[in-house]
DSSP file (Angstrom, degrees, kcal/mol; ACC not computed):
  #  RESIDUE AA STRUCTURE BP1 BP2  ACC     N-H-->O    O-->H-N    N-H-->O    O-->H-N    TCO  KAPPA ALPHA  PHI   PSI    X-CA   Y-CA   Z-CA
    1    1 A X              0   0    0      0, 0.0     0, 0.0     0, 0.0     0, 0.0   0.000 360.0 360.0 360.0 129.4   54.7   10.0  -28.4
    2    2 A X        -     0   0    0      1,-0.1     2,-0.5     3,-0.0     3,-0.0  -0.049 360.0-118.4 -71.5 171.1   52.7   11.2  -24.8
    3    3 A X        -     0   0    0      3,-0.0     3,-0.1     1,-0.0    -1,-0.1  -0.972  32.8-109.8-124.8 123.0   52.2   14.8  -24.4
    4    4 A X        -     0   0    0     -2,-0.5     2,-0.5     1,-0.1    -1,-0.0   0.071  38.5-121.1 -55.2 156.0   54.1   15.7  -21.4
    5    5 A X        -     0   0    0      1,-0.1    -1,-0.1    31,-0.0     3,-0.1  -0.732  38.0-100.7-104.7 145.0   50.9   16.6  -18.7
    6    6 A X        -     0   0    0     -2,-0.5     2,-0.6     1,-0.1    -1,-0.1  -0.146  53.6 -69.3 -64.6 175.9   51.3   20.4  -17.5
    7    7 A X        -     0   0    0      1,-0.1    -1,-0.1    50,-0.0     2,-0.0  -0.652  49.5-111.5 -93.6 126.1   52.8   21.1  -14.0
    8    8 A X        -     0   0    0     -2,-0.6     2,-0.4     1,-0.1    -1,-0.1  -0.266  37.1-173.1 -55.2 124.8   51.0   20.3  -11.3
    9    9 A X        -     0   0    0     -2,-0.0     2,-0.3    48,-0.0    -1,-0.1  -0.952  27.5-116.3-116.4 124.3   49.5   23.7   -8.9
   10   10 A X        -     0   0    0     -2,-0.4     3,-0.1     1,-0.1    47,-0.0  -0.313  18.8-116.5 -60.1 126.5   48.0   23.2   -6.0
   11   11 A X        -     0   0    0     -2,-0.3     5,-0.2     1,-0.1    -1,-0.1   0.058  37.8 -95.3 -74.3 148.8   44.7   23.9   -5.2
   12   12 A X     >  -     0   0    0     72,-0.2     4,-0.5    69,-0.1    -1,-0.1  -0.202  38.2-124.7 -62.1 163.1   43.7   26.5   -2.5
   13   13 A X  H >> S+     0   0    0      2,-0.2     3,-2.5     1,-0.2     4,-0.9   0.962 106.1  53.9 -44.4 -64.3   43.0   24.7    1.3
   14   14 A X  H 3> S+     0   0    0      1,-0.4     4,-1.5     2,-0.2     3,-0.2   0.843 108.5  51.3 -86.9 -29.0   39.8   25.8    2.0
   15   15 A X  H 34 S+     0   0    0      1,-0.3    -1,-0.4     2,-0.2    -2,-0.2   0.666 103.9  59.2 -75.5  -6.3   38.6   24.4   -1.3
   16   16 A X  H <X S+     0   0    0     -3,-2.5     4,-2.3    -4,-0.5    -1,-0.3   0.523  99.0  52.6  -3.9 -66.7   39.9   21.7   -0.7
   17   17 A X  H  X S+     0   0    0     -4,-0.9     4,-1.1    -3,-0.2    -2,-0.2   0.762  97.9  66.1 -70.4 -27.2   38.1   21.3    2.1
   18   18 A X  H  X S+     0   0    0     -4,-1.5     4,-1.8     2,-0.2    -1,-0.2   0.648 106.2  41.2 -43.6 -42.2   35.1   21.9    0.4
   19   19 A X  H  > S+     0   0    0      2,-0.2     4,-4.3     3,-0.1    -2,-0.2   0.875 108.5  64.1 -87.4 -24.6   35.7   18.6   -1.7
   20   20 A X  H  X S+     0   0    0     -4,-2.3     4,-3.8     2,-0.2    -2,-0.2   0.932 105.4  49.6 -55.9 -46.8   36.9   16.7    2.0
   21   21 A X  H  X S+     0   0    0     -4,-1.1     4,-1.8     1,-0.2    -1,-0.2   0.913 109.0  48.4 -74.5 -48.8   33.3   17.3    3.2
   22   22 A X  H  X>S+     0   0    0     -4,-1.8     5,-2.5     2,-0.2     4,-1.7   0.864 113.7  48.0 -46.3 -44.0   31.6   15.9    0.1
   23   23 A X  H  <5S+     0   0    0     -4,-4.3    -2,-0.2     2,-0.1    -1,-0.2   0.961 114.9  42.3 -54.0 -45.3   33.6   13.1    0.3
   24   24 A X  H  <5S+     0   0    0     -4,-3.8    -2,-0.2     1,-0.2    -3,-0.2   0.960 118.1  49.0 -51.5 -66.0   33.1   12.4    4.0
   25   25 A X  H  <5S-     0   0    0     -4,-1.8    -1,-0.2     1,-0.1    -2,-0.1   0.686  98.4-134.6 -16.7 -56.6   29.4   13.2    3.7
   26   26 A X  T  <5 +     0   0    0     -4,-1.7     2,-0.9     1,-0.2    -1,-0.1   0.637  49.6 154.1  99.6  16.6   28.5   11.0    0.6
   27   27 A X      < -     0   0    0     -5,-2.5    21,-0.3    -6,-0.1    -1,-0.2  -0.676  47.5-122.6 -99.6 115.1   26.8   13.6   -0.7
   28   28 A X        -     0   0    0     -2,-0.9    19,-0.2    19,-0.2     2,-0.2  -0.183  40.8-169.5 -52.2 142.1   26.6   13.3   -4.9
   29   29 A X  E     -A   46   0A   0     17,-1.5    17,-2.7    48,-0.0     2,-0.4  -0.713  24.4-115.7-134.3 167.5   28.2   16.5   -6.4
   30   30 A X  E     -A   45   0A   0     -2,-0.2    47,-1.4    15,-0.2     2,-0.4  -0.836  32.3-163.5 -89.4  90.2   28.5   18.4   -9.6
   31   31 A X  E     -AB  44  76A   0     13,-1.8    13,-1.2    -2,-0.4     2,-0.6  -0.508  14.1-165.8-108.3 130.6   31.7   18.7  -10.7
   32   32 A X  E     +AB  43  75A   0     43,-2.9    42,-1.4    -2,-0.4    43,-0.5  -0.760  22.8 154.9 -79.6  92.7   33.4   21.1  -13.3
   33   33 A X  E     -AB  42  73A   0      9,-0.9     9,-1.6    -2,-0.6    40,-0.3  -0.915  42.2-126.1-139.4 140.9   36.8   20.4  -14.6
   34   34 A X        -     0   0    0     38,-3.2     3,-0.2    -2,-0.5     7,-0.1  -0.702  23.9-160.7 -75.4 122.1   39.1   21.3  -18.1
   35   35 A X  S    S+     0   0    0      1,-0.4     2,-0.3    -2,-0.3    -1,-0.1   0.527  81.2  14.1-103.5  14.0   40.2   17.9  -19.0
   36   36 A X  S >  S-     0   0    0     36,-0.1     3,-1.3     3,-0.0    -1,-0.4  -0.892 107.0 -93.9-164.3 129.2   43.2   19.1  -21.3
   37   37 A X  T 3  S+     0   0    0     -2,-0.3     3,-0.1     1,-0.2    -2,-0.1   0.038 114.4  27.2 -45.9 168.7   44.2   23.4  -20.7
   38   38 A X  T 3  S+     0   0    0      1,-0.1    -1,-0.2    -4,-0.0     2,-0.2   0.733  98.2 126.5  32.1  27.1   42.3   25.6  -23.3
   39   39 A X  S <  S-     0   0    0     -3,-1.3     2,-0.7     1,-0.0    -1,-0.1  -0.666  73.5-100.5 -67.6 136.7   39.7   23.1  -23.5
   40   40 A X        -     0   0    0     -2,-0.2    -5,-0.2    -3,-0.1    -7,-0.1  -0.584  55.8 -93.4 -59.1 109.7   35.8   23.8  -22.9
   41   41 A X        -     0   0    0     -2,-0.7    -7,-0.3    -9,-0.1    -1,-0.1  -0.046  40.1-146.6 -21.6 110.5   34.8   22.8  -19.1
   42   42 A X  E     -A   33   0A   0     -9,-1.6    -9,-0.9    -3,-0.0     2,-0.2  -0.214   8.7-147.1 -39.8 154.6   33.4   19.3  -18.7
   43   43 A X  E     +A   32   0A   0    -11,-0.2   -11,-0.2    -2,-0.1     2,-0.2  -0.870  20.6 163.7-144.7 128.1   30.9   18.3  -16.2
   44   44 A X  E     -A   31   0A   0    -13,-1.2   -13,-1.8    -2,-0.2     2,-0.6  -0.767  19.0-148.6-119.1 157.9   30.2   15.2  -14.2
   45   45 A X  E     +A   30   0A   0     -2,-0.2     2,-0.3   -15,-0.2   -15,-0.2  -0.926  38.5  90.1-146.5 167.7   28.3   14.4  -11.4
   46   46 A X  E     -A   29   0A   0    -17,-2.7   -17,-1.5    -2,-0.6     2,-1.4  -0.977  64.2 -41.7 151.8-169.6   28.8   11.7   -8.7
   47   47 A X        -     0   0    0     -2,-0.3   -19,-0.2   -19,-0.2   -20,-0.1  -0.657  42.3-135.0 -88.8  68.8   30.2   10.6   -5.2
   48   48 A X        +     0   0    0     -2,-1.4    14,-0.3   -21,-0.3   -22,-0.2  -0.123  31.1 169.8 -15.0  93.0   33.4   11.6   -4.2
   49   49 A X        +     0   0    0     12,-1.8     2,-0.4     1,-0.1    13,-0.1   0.603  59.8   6.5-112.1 -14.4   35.1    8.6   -2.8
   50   50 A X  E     -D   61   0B   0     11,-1.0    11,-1.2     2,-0.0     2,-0.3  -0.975  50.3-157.7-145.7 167.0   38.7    9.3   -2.3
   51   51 A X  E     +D   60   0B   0     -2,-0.4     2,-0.3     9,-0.3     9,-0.2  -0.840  40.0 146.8-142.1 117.5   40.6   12.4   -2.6
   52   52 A X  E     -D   59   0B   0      7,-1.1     7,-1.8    -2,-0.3     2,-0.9  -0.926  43.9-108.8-156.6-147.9   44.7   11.6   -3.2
   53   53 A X  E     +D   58   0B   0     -2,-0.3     2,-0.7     5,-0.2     5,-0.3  -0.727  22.3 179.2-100.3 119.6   48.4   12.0   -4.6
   54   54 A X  E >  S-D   57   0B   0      3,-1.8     3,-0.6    -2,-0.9    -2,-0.0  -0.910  77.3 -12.4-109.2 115.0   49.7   10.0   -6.9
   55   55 A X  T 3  S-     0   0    0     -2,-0.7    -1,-0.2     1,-0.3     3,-0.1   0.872 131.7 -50.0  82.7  28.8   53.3   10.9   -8.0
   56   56 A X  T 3  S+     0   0    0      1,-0.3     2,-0.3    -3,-0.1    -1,-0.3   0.800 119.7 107.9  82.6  25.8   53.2   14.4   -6.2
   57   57 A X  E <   -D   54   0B   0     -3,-0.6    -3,-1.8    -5,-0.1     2,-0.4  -0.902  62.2-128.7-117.7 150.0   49.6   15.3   -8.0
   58   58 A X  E     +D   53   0B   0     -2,-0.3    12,-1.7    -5,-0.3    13,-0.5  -0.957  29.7 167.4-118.9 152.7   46.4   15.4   -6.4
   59   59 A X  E     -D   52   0B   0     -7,-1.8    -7,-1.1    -2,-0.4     2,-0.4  -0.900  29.4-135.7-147.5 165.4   43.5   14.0   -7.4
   60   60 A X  E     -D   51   0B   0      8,-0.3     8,-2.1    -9,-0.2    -9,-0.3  -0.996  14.9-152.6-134.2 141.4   40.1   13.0   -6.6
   61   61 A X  E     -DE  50  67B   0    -11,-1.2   -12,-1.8    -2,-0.4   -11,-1.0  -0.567  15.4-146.3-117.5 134.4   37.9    9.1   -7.4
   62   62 A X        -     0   0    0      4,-4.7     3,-0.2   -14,-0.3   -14,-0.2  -0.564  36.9-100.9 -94.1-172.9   34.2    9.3   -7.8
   63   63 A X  S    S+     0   0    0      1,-0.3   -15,-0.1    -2,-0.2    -1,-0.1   0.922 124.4  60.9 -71.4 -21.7   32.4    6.1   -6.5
   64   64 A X  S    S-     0   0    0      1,-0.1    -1,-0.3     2,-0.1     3,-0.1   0.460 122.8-104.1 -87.6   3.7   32.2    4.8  -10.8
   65   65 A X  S    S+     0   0    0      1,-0.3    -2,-0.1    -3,-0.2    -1,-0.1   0.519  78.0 138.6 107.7 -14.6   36.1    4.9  -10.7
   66   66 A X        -     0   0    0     -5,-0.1    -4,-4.7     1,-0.1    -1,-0.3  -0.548  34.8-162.2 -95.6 157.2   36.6    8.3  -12.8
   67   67 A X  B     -E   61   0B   0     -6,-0.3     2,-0.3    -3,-0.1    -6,-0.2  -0.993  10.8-158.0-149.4 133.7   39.2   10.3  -11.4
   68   68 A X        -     0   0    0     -8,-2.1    -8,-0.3    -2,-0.3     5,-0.1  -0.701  20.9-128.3-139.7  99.1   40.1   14.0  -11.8
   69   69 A X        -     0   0    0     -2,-0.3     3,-0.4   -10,-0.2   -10,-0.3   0.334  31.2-132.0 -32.3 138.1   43.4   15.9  -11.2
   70   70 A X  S >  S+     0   0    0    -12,-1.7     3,-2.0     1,-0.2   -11,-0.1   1.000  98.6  66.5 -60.6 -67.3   42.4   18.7   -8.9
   71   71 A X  T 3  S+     0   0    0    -13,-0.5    -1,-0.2     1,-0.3    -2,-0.1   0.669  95.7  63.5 -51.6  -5.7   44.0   21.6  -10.6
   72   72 A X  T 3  S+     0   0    0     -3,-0.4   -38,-3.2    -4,-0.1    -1,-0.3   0.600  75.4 111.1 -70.8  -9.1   41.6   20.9  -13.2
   73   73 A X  E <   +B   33   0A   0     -3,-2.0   -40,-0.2   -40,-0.3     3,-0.1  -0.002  34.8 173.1 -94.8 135.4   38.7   21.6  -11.2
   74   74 A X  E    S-     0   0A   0    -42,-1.4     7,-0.6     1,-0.4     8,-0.5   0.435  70.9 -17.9-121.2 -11.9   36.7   25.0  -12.2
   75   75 A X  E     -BC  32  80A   0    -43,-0.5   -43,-2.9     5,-0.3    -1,-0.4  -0.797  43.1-136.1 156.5 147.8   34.1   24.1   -9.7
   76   76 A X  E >  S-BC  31  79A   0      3,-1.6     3,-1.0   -45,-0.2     2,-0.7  -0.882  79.2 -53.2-138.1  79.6   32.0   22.0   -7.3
   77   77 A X  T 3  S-     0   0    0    -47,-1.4   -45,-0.1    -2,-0.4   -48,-0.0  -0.733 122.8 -19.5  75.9-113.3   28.6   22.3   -7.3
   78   78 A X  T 3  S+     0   0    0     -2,-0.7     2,-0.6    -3,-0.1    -1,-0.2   0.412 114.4 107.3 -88.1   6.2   27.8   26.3   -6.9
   79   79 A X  E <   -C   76   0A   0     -3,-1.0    -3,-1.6   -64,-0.0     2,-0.3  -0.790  60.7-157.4-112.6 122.2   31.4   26.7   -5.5
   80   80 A X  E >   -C   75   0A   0     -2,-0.6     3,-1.8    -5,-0.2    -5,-0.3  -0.778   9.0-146.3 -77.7 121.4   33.6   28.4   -8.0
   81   81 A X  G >  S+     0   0    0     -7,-0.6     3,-1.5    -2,-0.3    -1,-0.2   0.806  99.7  64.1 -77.1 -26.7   37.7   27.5   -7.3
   82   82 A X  G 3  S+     0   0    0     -8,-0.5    -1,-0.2     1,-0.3    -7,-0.0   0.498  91.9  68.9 -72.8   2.4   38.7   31.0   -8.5
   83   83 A X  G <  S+     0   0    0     -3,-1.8     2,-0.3   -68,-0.0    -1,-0.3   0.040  88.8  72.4-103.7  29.5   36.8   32.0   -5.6
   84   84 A X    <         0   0    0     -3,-1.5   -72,-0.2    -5,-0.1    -3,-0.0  -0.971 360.0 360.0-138.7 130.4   39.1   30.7   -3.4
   85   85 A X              0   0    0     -2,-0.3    -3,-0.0   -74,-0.0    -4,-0.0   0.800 360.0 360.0 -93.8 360.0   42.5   32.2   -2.7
């Protein structure tokens, strides 16, 4: 039996935009993310190669294929999402 995935919330614009720029750019990032709620933050680093929705979630592809729901996101290099309204 799956364990139902929490409900997706969307992530603020402008931070967003923050990850749009990396992608465009190319530029390898450091990214911070909970890969299950109450979990200790993960960290990965890589290329941003896509940012989109699957099934009314958003999400974002590094260039090696790994993929990471947005609302999971704690952060993107120095840029904190909780510092973003």
């Amino acid at each position: 039996m799956t364990t139902p995935k929490p409900e997706y919330h969307p992530i603020s614009c402008t931070f967003y935009d923050e990850l749009e720029a990396r992608a465009t750019t190319g530029q390898e990032c450091t990214l911070t993310y909970r890969p299950e709620p109450d979990t200790p933050p993960s960290t990965t680093r890589g290329i941003i190669t896509d940012l989109f929705i699957q099934d009314k979630v958003e999400f974002l592809r590094l260039q090696d294929g790994f993929e990471i729901r947005l609302d999971t996101l704690v952060a993107v290099d120095d840029k904190e999402l909780r510092d973003y309204c």
